[in-house]
VEXDREN-2710 file (C-alpha; in Angstrom, 1 decimal):
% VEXDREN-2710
k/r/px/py/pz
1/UNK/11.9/15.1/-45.9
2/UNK/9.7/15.1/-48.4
3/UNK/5.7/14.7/-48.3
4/UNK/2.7/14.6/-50.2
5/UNK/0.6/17.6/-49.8
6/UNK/-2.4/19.7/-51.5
7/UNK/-1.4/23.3/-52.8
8/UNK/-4.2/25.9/-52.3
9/UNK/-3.3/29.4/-54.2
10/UNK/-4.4/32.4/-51.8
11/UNK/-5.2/36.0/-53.6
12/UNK/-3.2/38.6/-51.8
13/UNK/-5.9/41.5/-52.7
14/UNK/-5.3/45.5/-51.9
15/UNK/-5.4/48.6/-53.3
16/UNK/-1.8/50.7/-54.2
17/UNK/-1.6/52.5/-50.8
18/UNK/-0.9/49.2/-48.6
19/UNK/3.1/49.2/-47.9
20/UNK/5.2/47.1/-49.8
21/UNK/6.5/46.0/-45.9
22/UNK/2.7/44.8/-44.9
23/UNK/3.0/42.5/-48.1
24/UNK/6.3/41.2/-47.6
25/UNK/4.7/40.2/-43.9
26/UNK/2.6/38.7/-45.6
27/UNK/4.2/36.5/-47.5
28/UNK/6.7/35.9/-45.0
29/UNK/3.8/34.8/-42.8
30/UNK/2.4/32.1/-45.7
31/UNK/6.0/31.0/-45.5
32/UNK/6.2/30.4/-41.5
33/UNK/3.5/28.7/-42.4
34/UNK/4.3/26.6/-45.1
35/UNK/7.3/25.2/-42.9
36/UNK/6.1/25.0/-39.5
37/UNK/2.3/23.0/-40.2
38/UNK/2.6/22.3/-44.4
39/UNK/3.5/19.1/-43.3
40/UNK/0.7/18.7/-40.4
41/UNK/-1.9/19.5/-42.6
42/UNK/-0.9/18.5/-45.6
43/UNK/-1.5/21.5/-47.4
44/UNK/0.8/24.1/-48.6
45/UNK/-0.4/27.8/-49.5
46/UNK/0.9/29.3/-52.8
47/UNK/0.8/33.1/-52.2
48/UNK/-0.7/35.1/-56.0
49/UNK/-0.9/39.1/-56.7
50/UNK/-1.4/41.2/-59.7
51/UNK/1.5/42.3/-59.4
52/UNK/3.4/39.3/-59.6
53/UNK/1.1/36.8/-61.7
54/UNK/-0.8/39.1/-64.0
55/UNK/-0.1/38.4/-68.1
56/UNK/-0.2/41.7/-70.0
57/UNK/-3.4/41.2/-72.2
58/UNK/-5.5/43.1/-74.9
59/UNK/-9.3/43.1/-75.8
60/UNK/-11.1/43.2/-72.3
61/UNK/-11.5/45.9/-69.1
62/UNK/-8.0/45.3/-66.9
63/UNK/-10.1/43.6/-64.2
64/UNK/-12.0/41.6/-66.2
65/UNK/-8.8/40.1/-67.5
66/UNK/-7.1/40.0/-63.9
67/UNK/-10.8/37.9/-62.9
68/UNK/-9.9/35.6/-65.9
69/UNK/-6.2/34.7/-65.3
70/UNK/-6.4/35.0/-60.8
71/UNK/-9.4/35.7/-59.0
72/UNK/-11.3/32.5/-61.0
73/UNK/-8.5/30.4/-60.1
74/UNK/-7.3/30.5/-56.5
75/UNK/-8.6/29.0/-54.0
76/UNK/-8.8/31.8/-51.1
77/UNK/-8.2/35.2/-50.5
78/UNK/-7.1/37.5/-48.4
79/UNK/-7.9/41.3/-48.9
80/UNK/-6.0/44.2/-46.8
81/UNK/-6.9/47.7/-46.8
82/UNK/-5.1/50.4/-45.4
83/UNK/-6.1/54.2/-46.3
84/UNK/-7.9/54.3/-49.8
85/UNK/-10.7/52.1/-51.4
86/UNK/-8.9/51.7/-54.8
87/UNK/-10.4/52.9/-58.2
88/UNK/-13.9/52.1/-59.4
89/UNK/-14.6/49.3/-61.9
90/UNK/-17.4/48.9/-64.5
91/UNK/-18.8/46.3/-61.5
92/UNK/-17.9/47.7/-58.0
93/UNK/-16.6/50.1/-56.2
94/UNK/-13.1/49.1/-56.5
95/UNK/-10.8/46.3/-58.0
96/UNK/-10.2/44.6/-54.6
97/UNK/-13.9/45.0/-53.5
98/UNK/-14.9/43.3/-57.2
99/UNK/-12.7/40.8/-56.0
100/UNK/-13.8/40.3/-52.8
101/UNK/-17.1/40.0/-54.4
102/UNK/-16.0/37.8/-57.0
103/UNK/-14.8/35.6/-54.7
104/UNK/-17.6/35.2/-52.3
105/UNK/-20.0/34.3/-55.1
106/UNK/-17.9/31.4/-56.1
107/UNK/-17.9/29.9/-52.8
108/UNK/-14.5/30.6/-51.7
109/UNK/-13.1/31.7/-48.2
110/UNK/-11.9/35.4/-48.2
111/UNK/-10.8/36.9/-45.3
112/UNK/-10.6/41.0/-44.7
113/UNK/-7.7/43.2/-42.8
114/UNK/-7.5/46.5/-42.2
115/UNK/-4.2/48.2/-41.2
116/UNK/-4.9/51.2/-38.6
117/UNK/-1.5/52.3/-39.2
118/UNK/-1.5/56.6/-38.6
119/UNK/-2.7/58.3/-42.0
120/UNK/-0.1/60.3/-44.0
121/UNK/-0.6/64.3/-43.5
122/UNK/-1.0/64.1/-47.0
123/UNK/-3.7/61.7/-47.3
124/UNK/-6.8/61.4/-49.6
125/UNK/-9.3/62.2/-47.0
126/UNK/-12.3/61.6/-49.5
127/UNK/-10.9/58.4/-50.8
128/UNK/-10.5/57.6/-47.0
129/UNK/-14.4/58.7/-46.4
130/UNK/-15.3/56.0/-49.5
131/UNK/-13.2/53.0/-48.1
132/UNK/-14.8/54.0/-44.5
133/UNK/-18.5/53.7/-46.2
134/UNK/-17.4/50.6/-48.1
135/UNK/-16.3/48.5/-44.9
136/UNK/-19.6/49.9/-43.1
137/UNK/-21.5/48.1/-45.2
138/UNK/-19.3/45.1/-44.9
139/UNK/-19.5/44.9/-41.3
140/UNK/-23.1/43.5/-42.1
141/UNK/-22.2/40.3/-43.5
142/UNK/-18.0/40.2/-42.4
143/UNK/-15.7/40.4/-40.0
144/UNK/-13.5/42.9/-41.1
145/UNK/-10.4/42.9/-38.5
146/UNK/-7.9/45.5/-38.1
147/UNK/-4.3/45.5/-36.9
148/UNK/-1.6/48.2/-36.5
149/UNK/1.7/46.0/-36.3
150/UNK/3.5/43.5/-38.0
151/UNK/3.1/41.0/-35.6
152/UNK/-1.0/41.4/-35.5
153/UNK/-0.5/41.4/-39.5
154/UNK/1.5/38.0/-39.3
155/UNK/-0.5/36.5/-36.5
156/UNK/-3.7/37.6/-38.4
157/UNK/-2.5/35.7/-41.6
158/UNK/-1.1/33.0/-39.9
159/UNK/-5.0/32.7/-38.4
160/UNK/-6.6/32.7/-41.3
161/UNK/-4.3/30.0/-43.5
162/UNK/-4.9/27.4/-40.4
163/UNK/-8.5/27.9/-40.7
164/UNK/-8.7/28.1/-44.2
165/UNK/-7.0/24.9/-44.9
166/UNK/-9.2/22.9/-41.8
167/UNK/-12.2/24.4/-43.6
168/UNK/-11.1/23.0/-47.4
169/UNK/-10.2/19.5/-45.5
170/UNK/-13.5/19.8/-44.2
171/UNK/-15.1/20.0/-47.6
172/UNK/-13.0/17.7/-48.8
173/UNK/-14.6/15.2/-46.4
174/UNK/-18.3/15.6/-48.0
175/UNK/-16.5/14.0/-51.2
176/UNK/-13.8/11.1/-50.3
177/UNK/-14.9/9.0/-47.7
178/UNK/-12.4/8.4/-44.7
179/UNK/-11.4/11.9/-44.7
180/UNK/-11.7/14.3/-42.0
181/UNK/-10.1/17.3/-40.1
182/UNK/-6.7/17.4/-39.7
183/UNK/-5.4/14.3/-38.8
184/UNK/-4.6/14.0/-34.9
185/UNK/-4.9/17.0/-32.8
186/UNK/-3.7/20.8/-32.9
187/UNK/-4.5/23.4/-30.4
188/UNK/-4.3/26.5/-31.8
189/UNK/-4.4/29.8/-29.6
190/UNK/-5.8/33.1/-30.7
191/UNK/-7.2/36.4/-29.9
192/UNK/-10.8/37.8/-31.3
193/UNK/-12.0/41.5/-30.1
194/UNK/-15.2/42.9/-30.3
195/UNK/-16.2/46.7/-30.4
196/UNK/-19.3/47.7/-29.2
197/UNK/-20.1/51.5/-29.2
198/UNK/-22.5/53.0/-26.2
199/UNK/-22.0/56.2/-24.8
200/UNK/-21.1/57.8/-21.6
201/UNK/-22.7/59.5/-18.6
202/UNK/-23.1/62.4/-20.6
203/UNK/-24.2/61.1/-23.7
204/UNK/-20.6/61.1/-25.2
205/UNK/-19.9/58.2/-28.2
206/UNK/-17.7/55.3/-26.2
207/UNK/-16.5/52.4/-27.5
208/UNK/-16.0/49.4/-25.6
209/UNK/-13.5/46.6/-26.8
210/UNK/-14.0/42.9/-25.6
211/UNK/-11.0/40.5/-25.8
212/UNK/-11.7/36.6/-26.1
213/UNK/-8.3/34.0/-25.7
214/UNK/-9.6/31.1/-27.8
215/UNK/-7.9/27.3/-27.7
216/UNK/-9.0/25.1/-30.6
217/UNK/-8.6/21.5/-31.5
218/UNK/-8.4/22.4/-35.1
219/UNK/-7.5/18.4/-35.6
220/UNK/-9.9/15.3/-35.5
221/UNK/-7.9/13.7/-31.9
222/UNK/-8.8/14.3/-28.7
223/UNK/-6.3/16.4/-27.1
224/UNK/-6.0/16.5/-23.4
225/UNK/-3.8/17.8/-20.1
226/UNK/-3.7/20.8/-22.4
227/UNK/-1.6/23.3/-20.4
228/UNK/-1.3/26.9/-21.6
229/UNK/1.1/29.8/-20.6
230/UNK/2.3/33.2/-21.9
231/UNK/5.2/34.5/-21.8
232/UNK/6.5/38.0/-23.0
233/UNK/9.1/38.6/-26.0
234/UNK/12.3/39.9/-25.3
235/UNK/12.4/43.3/-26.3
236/UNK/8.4/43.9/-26.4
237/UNK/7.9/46.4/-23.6
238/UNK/4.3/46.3/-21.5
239/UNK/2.8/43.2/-19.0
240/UNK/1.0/40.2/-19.9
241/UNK/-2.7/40.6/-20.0
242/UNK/-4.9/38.9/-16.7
243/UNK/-7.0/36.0/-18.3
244/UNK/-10.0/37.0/-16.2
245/UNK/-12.1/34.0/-16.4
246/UNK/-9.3/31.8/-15.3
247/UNK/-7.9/33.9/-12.4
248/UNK/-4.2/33.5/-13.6
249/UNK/-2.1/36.0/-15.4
250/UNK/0.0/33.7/-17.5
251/UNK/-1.8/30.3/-18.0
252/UNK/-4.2/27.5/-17.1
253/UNK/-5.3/24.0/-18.0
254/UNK/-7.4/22.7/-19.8
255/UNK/-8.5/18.9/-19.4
256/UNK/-9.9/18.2/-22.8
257/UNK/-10.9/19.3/-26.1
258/UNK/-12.5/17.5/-28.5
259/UNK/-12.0/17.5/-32.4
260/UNK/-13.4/20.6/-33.7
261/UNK/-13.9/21.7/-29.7
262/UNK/-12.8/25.0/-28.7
263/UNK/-12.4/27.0/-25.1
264/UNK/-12.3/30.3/-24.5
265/UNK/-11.3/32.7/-21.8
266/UNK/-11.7/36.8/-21.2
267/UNK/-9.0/39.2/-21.4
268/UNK/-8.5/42.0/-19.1
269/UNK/-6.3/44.3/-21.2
270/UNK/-4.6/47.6/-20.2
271/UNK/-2.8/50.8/-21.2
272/UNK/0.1/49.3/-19.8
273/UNK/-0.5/45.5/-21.8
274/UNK/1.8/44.1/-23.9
275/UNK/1.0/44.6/-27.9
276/UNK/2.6/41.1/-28.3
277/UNK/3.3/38.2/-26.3
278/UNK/3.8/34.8/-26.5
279/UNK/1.3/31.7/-26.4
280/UNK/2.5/28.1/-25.4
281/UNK/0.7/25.1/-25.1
282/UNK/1.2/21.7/-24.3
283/UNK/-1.0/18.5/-24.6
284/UNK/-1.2/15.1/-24.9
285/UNK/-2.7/13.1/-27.8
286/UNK/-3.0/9.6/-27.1
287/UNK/-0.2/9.9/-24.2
288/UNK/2.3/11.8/-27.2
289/UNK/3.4/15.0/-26.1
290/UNK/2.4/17.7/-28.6
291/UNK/3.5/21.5/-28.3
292/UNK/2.6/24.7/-30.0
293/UNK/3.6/28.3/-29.6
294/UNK/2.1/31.3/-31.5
295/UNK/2.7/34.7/-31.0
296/UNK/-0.8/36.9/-29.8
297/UNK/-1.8/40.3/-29.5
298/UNK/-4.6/42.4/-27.9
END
């Protein structure tokens, strides 16, 4: 059935050396997207790359001219790095981290992956040394998160579309009055981590690694009787995770969220977790039953 909808175009920004498989995740991802909430929040996200979009031209610096024709127009972006930096321009360190750059300044949401994906034996281990001082100073004023498979990569993206497109409706409402957050209410699941780095009893570098399972209302309805489970995917090997705050391994409730509320629970994560599992939830908005299910990883 047909609907009206905004398009938003998202930069799909990396240097050579990410796998042609990690972008057709990608765009598969944007896809999933497209057809499962497009509709819901009437948006749809037009994936755009180089590689695809870029008109041969003469008289100017190559990314000069790819600024001109992609990175001034989109709306958002999405940069992935796996092993290398990318080659220098005559303004940055690289033609993704220009981009980056260039897309900060204007004011648009860019988002950063890393793929920790094993290095090839044959690997530029000084182009890996630039991209690993490159993302240090990054840390400062990003957060640059990694994954190693495709489901993190399609979870990530999937993550990063839904709150790209709440935070362009949210603009949207400083300009046309009667406009707010998505309209009625969507509770959407997801997984942050934070590294720390101490050190042991003997003085040893150790990093510690926090997991956080988030619920957000990422509409403007009150959603309550939200009931959450997890459940594993056939084939995945590994147990579900033990929400620790909650005292359940695989779910909870939650009586109510708010528009733009969110809840959030620890995870106790081990050798012997899961890399993927499922995430269900059921609510109610305005007695309607709504339901949800997104695939996590720790």
């Amino acid at each position: 059935m047909a609907y009206r909808s905004t398009a938003l175009q998202v930069l799909i920004s990396c240097p050579g050396d990410v796998s042609a498989d990690d972008l057709s995740t990608v765009h598969k991802a944007i896809t999933r997207w497209n057809v499962l909430l497009g509709e819901q929040f009437e948006h749809v996200v037009v994936p755009v790359s180089w590689s695809e979009h870029a008109a041969s031209e003469f008289g100017e610096p190559p990314q000069d001219i790819l600024n001109r024709q992609l990175v001034d127009v989109v709306d958002l972006g999405v940069a992935i790095f796996w092993n290398r930096l990318g080659t220098r321009t005559d303004h940055a360190e690289s033609g993704t981290a220009e981009e980056i750059q260039q897309l900060h300044d204007a004011g648009k949401p860019v988002s950063v992956l890393r793929c920790n994906r094993p290095v090839p034996p044959n690997g530029d281990h000084a182009e890996r040394a630039r991209l690993d001082d490159y993302l240090k100073e990054l840390y400062n004023k990003a957060l640059v998160v990694n994954y190693e498979t495709d489901a993190q990569l399609a979870s990530q993206v999937d993550t990063i579309l839904t709150r790209m497109v709440t935070r362009h409706e949210q603009a949207d409402t400083d300009g046309r009055a009667g406009r707010g957050r998505l309209r009625g209410s969507y509770v959407l699941p997801r997984v942050e981590s934070e590294r720390t780095v101490g050190s042991d009893s003997k003085g040893r570098p150790k990093t510690k690694v926090r997991h956080r399972l988030i619920f957000e209302n990422e509409g403007q309805t009150e959603a309550r009787k939200i009931h959450w489970r997890l459940e594993m995917i056939e084939g995945v090997r590994g147990s579900l995770p033990w929400m620790g705050d909650s005292g359940h391994e695989t779910g909870d409730l939650i009586p109510v969220l708010a528009g733009g509320a969110k809840f959030e629970y620890t995870v106790a994560a081990s050798m012997g977790t899961a890399p993927r599992f499922l995430c269900l939830v059921d609510w109610q908005e305005n007695e309607e039953a709504r339901h949800n299910e997104t695939t996590l990883s720790v």
